[in-house]
N, C-alpha and C positions, 0 to 999 in steps of 0.2 A: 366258381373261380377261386384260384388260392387266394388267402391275401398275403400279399406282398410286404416285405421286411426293407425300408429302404435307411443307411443311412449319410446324411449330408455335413461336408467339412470344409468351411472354409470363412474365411475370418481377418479380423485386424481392422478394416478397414470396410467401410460401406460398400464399397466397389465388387468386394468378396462377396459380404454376407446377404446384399439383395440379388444379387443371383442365383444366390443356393437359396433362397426364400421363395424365390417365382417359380424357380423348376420342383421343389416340394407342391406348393399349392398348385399345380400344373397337374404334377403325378397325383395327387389327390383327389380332384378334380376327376381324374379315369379312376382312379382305385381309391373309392371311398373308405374301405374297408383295410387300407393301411396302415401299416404301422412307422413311424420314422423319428430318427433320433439325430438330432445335432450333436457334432463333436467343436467346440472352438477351442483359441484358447485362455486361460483365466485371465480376468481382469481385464478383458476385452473390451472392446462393444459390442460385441454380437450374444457376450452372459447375460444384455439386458435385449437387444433387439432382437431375436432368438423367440424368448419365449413371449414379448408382447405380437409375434406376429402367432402363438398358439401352438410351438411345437419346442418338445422337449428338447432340454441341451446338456452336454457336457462337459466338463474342463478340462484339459492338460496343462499341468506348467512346462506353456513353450515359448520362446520369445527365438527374435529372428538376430540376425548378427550384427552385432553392432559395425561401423564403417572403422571408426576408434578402437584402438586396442584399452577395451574396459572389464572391469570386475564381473561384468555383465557375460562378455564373452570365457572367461575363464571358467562361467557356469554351463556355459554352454552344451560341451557334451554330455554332462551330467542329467540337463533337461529335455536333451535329447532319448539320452538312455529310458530315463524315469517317463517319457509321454508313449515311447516306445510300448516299455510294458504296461500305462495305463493303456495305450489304444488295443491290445493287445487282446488285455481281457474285456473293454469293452464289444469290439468286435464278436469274439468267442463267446459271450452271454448274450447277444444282441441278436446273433446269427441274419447277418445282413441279405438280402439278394445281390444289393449292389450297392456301391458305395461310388459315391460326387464329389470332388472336388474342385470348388473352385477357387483355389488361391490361398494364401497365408499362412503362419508359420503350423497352424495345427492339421492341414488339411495330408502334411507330409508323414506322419507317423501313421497317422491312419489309414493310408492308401497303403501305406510300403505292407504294415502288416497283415490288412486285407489281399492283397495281392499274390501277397507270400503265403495267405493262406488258399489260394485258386479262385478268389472270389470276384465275378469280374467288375472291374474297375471303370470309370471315367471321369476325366479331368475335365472343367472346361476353364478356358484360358482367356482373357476378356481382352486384352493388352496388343498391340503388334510389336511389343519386346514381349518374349515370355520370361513369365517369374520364375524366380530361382526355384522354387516348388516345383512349379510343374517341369522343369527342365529335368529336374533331379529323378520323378516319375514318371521320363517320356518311357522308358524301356519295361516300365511296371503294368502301366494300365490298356486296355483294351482300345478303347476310343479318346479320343482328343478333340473338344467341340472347339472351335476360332471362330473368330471375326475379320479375318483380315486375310488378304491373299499374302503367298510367301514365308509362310509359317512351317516351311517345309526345312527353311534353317533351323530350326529348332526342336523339329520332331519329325519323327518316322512319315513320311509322304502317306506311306497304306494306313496310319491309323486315322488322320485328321479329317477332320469332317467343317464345312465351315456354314455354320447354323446363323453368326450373330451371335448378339449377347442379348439376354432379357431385358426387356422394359417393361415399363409401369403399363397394367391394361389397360388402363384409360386413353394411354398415350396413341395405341395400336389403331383405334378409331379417336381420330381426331375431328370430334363433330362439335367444337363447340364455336360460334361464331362471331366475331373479332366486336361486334359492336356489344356482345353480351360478356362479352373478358375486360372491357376496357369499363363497364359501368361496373364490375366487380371492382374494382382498382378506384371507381370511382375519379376516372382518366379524364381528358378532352379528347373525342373522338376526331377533331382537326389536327391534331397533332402529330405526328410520325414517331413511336414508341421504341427506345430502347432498353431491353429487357438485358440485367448485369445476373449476372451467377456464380457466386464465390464459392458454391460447396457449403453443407450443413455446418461446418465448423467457422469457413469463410476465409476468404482469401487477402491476405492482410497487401499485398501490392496495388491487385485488382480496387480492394478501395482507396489506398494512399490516391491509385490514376482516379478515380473517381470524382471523388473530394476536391481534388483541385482540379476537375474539366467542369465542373458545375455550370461555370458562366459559360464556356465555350458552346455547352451543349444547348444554354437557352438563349444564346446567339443564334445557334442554328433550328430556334424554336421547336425543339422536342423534349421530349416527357420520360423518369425515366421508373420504370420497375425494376429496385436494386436490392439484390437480397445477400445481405453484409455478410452472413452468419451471424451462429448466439456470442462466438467468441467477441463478435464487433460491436453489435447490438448500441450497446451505451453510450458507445462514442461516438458513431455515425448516425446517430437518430435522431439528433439536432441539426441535421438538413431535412428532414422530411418538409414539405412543402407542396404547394399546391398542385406543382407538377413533379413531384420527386417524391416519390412510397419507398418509403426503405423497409424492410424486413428482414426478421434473423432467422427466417422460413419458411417457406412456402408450400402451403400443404395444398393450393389448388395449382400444380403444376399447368394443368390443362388450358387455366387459363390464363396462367402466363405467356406461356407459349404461343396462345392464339392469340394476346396484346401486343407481342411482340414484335415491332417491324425487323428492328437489325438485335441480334444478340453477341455480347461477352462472356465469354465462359473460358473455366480451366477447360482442360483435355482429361480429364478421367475416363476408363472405357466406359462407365456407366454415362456418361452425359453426350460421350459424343455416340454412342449407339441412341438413343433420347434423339439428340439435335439430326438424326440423320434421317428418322424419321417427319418429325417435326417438318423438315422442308424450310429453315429461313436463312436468310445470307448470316454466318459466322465468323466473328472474329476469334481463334482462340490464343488465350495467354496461359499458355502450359506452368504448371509448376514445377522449378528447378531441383524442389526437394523431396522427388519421388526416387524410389530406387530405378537405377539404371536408367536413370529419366527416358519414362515410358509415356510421360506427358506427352514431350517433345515429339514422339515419335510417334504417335496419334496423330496427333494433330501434324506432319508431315505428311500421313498417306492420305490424308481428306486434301491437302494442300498440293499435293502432285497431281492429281485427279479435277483440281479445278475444282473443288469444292467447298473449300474455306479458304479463309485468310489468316494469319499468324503472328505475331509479334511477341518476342519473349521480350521476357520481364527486362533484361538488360538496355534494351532500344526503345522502353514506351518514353522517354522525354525526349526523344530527338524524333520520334517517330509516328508517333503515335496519335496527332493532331491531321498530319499531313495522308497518312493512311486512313485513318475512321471518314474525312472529310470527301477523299476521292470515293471512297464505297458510299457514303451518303448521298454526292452530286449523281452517281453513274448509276441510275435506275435498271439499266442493261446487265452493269454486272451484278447488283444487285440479284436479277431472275436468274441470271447465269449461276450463280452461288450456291442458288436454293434450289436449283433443277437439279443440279450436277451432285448437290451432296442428297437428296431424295435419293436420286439413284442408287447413294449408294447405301439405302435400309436393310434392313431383313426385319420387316414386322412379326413375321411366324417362329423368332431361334427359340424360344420359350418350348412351342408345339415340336420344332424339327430337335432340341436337344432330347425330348424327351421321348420322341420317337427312337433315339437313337440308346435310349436307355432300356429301352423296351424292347428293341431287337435284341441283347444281351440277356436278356431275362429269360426270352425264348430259345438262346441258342445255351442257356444255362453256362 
């Protein structure tokens, strides 16, 4: 069997770079014998989470456009030009089968010049707004993996395939069970568990609401697993308490998840593909400060389907006691929540994108 040349570009933001991370260790997985190179961009996160997940990386000075007219933007096409002809020769030395994208500002040079060189392409798009990347690339590349129905406003109907987004393996079999996650927590198993999720970095509102629902919540005699972020860490770790675990993150997702009766979470596509598996009633509090606020818009198509709850950031003091409270009394909607967003998983988009990378391969 040849071995196969694959390489993967996509960056900025966790959201990007563990999806292009699952669908490598995926394709490796079938083709031991592969070879694969990351493109990001410098100074990213992904120059360092890249090669601690074992695969090589590359840089382009690329950055994305600012919303303000800044110094920043003035360099713009310059970095454009310059990532251009670095992806360029990378490509041309690398001699790819196929090249991935999913998302961020580096994933775009390197698609356009792979493309341009006939080499077949696929995006995948984690979001129900698509990124300006991939927008920019619908007319480029071959396949377009999504997660979301209706994605056909934003790319060619014949290309899109709709897979999901990757998740964590462990996530996919969800065997671990609820009295053995809550003694990891070192919990009380009487008590009804709310599980908070700010995101690796942490969600600076999500805990302002937090901080100050303290008393409310052990009013209503529950326990909580809140994970701040590192950004928060110092400051909110003086509530930790005997019913309150605070962490700046959580390397046993598994068992969070199974601790967890009711969940808080942003809407990033990595989390609400996670929680949709997962199966528990969601509230999510989208962040305002995503491009084309694609939070919001996550967390809408779980919320038109009956399958989460929502509150942005503007409405949690008026709101936000009176909602959490009627989802905690209403046991019904409670199962209603977590049926209806089950429904809507794709535990397999890992296996079915990379299927879909593989028919490309063979049709050269």
């Amino acid at each position: 069997m040849a071995s196969y040349r694959f390489i993967l570009s996509g960056g900025g933001t966790g959201g990007h770079i563990y999806p292009a991370i699952a669908i490598a260790d995926e394709l490796k997985r079938r083709h031991p014998d592969a070879e694969f190179l990351f493109v990001g961009a410098k100074d990213r996160m992904e120059m360092e989470k890249v090669p601690h997940a074992g695969y090589k990386i590359e840089g382009l000075w690329i950055t994305g456009l600012q919303r303000k007219l800044t110094l920043k933007n003035l360099m713009f096409p310059l970095k454009v030009l310059s990532s251009l002809m670095r992806a360029s020769k990378i490509v041309r030395n690398f001699k790819p089968d196929v090249v991935i994208g999913t998302g961020g500002f580096a994933s775009g040079p390197v698609l356009y010049t792979a493309a341009s060189k006939g080499i077949p392409c696929v995006v995948q798009e984690q979001n129900s707004f698509a990124g300006i990347t991939n927008k920019l690339l619908r007319n480029k590349v071959r396949k377009i993996c999504v997660a979301y129905e209706g994605m056909d406003k934003f790319f060619p109907t014949h290309k899109i395939v709709k897979t999901g987004n990757p998740v964590r393996g462990d996530l996919v079999v969800m065997n671990t069970d609820k009295e053995t996650a809550l003694k990891f927590f070192d919990l009380d198993a009487n008590r009804p568990t709310l599980l908070v999720l700010g995101g690796s970095l942490g969600a600076r509102r999500i805990n302002q609401l937090i901080a100050q629902e303290l008393d409310y919540f052990e009013k209503l005699g529950m326990q909580l697993i809140w994970q701040c972020g590192k950004l928060y860490i110092e400051e909110y770790r003086k509530f930790e308490s005997e019913h309150v675990k605070v962490f700046d993150f959580l390397n046993r997702m598994d068992y969070a998840y199974a601790a967890g009766d009711i969940i808080i979470s942003r809407a990033g596509a990595g989390s609400v593909s996670e929680l949709c598996i997962v199966g528990k009633p969601v509230i999510f509090i989208p962040s305002p400060n995503v491009a084309e606020d694609h939070q919001t818009k996550n967390a809408e198509a779980l919320v038109a389907e009956n399958a989460a709850l929502m509150l942005k950031e503007t409405v949690l003091e008026e709101q936000f006691e009176e909602v959490f409270s009627n989802l905690f009394e209403n046991k019904g909607q409670q199962k209603e929540l977590a049926t209806h967003i089950k429904r809507m998983a794709l535990p397999n988009a890992t296996g079915d994108i990379v299927d879909e990378i593989e028919t490309l391969i063979r049709k050269g």
